[in-house]
C-alpha positions as a Markdown table, in Angstrom:
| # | Residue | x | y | z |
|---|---|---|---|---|
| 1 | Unk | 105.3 | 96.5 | 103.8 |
| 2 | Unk | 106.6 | 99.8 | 104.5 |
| 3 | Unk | 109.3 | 100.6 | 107.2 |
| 4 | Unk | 109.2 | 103.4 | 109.1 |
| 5 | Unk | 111.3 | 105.5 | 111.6 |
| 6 | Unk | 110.0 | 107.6 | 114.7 |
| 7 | Unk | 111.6 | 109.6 | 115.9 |
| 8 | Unk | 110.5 | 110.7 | 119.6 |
| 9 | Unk | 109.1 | 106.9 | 120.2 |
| 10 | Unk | 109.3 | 106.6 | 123.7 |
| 11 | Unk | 106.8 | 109.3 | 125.1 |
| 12 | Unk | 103.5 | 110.9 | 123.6 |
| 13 | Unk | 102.8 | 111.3 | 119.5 |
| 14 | Unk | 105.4 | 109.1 | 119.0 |
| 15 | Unk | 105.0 | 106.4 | 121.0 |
| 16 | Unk | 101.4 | 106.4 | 119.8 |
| 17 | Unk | 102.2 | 106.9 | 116.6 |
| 18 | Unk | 104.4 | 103.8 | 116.7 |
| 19 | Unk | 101.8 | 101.8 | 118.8 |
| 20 | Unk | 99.5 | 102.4 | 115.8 |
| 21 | Unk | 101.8 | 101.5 | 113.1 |
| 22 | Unk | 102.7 | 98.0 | 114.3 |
| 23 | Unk | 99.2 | 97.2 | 114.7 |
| 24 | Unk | 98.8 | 98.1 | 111.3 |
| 25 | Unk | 101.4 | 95.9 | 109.8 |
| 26 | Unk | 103.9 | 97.8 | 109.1 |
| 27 | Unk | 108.1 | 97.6 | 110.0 |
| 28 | Unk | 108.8 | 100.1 | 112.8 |
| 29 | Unk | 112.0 | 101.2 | 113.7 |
| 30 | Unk | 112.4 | 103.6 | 116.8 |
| 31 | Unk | 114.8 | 106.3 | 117.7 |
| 32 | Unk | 115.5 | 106.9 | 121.6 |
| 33 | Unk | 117.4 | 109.1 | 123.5 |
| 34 | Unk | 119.0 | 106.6 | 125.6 |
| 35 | Unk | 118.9 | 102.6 | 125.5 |
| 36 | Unk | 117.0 | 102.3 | 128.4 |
| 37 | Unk | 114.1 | 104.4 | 127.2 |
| 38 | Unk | 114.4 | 102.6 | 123.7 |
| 39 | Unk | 114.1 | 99.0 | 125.2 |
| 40 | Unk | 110.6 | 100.1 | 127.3 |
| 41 | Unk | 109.5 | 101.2 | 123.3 |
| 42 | Unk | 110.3 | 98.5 | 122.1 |
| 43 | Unk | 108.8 | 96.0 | 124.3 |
| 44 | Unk | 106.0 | 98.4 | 124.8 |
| 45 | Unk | 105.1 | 99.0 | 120.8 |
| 46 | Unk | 106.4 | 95.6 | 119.5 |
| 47 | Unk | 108.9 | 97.5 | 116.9 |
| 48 | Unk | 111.3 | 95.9 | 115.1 |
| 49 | Unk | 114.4 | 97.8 | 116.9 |
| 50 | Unk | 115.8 | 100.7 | 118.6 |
| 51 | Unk | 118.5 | 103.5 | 117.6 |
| 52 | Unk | 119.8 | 105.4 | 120.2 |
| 53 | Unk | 121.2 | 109.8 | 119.9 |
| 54 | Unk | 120.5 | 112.7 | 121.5 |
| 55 | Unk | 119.3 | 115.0 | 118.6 |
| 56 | Unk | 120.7 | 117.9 | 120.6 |
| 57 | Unk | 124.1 | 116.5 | 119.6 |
| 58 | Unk | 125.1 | 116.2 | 115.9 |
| 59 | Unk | 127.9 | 113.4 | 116.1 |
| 60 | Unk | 125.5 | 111.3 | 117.7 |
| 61 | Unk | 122.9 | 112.1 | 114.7 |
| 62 | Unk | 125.8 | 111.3 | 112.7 |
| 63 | Unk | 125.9 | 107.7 | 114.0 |
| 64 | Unk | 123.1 | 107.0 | 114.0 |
| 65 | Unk | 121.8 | 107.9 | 110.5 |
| 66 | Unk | 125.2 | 106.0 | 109.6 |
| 67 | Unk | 123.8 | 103.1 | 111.5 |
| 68 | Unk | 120.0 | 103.3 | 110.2 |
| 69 | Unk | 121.6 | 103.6 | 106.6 |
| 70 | Unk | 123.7 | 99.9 | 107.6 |
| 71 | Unk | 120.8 | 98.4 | 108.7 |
| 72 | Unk | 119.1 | 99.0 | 105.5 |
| 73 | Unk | 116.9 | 102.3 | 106.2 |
């Protein structure tokens, strides 16, 4: 099984995109602006988890391709 993270999961083409994925089988991991947005993705697509930066704002990309990389990605 393939894992796989989308970025922009909470709205749109991503949240789609992640719908899709799930229902396919495969290990979806999301990325959210904020937690509260992540945890109505998660519930909503059935992903695996969420990981939570503003794009816009490098330390927090920082983090969280540090935490992504920790949790195995």
């Amino acid at each position: 099984m393939a894992r796989f993270l989308v970025t922009g999961a909470t709205s749109g083409l991503g949240l789609e995109m992640a719908r899709r994925l799930v229902a396919d089988g495969q290990g979806v991991w999301l990325h959210a602006r904020s937690e509260a947005s992540g945890a109505a993705a998660l519930e909503g697509t059935g992903a695996e988890r969420a990981f939570f930066a503003d794009l816009a704002d490098l330390d927090q990309v920082r983090a969280c391709v540090d935490q992504v990389a920790s949790a195995g990605g």
